[in-house]
Backbone as CSV, one residue per row, in Angstrom:
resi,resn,N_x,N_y,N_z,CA_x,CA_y,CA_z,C_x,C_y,C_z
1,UNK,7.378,20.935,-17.847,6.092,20.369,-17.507,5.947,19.036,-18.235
2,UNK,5.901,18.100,-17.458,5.217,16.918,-17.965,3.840,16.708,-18.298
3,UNK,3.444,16.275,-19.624,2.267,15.890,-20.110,1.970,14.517,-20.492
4,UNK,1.041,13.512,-20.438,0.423,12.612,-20.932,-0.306,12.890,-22.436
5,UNK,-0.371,11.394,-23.203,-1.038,11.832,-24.425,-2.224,12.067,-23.885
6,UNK,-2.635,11.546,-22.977,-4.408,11.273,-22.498,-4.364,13.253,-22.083
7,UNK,-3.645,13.748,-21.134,-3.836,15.126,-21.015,-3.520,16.096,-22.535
8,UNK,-3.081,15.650,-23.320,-2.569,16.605,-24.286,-4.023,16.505,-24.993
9,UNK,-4.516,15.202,-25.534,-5.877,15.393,-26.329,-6.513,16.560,-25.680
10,UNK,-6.739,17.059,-24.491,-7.686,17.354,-24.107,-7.369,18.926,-23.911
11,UNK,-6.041,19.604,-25.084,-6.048,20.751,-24.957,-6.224,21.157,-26.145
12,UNK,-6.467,22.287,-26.787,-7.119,23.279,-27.652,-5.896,23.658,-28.242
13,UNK,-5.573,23.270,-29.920,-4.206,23.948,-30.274,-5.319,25.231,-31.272
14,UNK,-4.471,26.705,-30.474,-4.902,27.917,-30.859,-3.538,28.548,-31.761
15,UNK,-3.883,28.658,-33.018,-3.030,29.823,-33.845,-2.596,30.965,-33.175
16,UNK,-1.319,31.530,-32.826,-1.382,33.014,-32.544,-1.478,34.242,-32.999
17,UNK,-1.037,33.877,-34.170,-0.680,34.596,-35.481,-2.484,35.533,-36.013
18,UNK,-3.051,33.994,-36.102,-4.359,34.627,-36.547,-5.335,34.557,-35.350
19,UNK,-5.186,33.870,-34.508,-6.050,33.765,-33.456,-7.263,32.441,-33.863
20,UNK,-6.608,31.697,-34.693,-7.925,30.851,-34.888,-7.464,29.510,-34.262
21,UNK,-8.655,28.991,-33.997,-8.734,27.412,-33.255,-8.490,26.546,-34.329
22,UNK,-7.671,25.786,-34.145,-7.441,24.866,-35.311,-7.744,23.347,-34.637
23,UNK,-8.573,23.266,-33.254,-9.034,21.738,-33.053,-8.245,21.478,-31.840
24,UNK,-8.383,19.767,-31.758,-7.511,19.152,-30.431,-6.870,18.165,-30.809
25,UNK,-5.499,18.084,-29.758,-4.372,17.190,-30.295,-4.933,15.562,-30.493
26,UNK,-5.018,15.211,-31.885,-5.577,13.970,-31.908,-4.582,12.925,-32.057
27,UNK,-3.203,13.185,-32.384,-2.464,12.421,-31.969,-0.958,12.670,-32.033
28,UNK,0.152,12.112,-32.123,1.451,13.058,-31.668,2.539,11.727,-32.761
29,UNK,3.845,12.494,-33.400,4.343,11.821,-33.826,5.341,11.688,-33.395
30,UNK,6.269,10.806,-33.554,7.389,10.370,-33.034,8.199,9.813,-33.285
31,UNK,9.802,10.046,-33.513,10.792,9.343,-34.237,11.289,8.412,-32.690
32,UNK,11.556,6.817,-33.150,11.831,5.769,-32.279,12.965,5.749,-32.228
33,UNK,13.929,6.779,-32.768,15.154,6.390,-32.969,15.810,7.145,-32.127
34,UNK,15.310,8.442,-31.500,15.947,9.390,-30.928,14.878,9.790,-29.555
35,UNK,13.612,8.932,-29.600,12.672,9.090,-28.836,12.031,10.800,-28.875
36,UNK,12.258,11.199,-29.843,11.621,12.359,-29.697,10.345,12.859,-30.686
37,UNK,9.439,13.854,-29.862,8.316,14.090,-30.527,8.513,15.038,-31.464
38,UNK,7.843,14.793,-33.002,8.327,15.525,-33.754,7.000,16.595,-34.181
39,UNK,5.747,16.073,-34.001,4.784,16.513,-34.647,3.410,16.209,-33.985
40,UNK,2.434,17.430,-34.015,0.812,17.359,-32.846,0.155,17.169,-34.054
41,UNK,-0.826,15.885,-34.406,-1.615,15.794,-35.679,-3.283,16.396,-35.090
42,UNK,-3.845,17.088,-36.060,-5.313,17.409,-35.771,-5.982,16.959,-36.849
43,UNK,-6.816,15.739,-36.952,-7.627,15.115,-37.627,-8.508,16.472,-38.165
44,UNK,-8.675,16.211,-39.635,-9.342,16.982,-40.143,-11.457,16.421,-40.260
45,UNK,-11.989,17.375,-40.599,-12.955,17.393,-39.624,-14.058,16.680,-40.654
46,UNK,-15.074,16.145,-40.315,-15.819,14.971,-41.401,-17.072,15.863,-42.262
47,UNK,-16.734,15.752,-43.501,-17.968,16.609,-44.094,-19.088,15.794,-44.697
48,UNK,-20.333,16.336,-44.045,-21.365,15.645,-44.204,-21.999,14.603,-43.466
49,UNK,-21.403,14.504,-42.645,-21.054,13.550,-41.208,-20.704,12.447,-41.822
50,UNK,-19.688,12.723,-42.344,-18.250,11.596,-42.896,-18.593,10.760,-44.204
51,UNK,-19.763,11.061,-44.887,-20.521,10.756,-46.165,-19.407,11.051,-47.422
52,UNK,-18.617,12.407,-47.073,-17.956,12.813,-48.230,-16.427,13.245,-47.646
53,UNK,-16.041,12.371,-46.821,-14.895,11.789,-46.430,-14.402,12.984,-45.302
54,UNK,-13.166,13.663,-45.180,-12.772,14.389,-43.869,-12.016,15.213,-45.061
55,UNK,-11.639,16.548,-44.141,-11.172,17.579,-44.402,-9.509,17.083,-44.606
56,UNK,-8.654,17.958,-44.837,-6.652,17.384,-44.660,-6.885,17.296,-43.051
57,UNK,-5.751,16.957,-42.463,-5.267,16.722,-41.383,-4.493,18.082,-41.375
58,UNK,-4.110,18.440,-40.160,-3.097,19.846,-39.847,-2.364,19.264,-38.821
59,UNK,-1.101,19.158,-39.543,0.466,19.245,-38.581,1.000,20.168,-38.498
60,UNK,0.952,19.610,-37.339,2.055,20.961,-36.384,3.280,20.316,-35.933
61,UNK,4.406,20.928,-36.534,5.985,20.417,-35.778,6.111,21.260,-34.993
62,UNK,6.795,20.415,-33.490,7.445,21.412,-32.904,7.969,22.426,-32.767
63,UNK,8.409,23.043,-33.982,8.906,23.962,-34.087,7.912,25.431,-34.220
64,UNK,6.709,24.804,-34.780,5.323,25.673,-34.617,4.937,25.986,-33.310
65,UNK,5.689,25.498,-32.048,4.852,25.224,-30.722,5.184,26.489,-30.057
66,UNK,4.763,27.220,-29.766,4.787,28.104,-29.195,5.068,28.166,-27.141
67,UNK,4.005,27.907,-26.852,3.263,26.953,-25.704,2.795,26.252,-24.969
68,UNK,3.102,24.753,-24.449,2.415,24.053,-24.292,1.053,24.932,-22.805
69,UNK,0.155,25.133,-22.606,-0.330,25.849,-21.281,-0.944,24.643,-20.659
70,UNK,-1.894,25.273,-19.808,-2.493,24.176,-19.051,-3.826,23.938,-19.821
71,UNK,-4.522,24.489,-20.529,-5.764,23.978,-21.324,-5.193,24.215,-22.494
72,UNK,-4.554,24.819,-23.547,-4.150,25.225,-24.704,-2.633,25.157,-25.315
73,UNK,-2.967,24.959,-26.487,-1.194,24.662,-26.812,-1.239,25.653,-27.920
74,UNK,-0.249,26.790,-27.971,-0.281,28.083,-28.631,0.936,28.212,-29.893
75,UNK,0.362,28.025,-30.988,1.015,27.808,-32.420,1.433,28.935,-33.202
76,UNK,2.681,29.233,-33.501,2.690,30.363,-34.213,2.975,29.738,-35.956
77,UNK,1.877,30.165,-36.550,2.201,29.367,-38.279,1.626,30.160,-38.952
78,UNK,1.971,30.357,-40.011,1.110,31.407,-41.307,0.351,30.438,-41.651
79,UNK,-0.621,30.842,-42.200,-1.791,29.977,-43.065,-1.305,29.593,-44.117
80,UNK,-0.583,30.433,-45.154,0.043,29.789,-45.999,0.972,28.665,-45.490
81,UNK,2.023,28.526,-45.135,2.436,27.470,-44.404,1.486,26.270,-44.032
82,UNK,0.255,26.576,-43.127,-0.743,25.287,-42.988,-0.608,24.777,-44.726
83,UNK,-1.226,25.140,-45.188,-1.683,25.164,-46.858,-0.465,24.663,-47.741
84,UNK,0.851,25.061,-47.340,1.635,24.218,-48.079,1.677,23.079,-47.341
85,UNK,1.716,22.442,-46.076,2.096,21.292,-45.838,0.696,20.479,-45.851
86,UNK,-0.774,21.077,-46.205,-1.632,20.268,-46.675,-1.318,19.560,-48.092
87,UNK,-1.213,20.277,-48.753,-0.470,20.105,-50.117,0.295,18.913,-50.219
88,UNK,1.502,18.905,-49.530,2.690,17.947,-49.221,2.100,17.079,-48.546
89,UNK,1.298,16.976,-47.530,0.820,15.511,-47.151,-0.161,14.572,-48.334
90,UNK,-0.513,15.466,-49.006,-1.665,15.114,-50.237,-0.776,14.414,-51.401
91,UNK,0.264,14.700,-51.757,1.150,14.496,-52.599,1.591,13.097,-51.853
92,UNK,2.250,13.482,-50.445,3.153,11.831,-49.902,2.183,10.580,-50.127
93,UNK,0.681,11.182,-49.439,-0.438,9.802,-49.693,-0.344,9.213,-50.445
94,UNK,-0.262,10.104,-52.252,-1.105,9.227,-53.255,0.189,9.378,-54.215
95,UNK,1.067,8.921,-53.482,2.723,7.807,-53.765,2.160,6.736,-53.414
């Protein structure tokens, strides 16, 4: 199945594992070297209505992808896992 970024925003990435909604694809990463997609980013969410900055971001690698469907893209990840690679993006930043 072929997808657009413009169609992918507009699907629901759902955990399977726990069943929880973790948001919509806000943007997609990509190595230029091999043209391939490596990673679905979900902007983390603004607290306070963005007064006291945004939540982590949650990546998902491909390898998390379960699904792409026609409204939903279906993730299999432990929470711990989310939680370590919040961690690790927190660490790469504030290099």
């Amino acid at each position: 199945m072929k997808c657009t970024l413009a169609e992918l925003r507009n699907k629901e990435i759902i955990n399977i594992k726990t069943g929880t909604r973790l948001g919509y694809v806000d943007d997609i990463e990509f190595d230029t070297e091999d043209s391939m997609v490596k990673s679905f980013i979900v902007y983390g969410r603004a607290r306070l209505f963005g007064f006291l900055g945004r939540e982590d971001d949650i990546i998902i690698t491909c390898d998390d992808i379960a699904i792409v469907g026609v409204d939903t893209v279906l993730v299999s990840i432990d929470d711990a896992e989310l939680a370590k690679r919040h961690s690790n993006n927190l660490k790469t930043l504030l290099k």
